[in-house]
N, C-alpha and C positions, 0 to 999 in steps of 0.2 A: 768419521774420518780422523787416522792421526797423522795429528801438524807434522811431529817430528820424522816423515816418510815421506812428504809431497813436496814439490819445487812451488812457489809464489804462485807461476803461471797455473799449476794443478786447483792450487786453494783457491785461488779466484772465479776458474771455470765449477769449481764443485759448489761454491757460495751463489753460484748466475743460476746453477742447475736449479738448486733447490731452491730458491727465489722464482725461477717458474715452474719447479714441480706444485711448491705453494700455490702462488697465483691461480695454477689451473683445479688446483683442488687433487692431484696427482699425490700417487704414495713416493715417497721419498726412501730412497735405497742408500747405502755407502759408496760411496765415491771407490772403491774396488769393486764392487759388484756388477758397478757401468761396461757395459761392451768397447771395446778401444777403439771400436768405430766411435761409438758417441762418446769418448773419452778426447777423441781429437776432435770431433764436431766442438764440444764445448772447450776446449783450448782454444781455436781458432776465435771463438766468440769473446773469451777470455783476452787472448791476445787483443783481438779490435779494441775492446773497450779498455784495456790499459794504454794501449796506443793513442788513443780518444782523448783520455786526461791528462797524458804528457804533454799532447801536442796544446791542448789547452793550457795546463801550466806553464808550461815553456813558453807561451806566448805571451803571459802577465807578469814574467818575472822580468825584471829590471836587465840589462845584457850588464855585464863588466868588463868593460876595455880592456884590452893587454896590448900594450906600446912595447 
């Protein structure tokens, strides 16, 4: 995959992809050779679990008052 073509949301679903094309033992292809059906399937996954860590983060961080 190259970095300098894909949005954040891309690089993260393509690092989830092949994180479980691993896992399964699965041949691992480029992140353009994915069908754009499973291009938004893994987006969507992508999305969740960035969603997942903000809401986490945002929940431990300190709030700062504005008066």
């Amino acid at each position: 995959m190259r970095f300098d073509r894909h949005s954040a949301l891309d690089l993260l679903a393509d690092a989830l992809r092949r994180a479980d094309a691993t896992w399964r033992g699965g041949e691992i292809v480029p992140w353009d050779d994915v069908s754009e059906g499973q291009q938004r399937e893994w987006r969507a996954v992508a999305l969740r679990a960035a969603t997942a860590v903000y809401e986490e983060v945002s929940a431990d961080s300190p709030r700062v008052a504005t008066d």
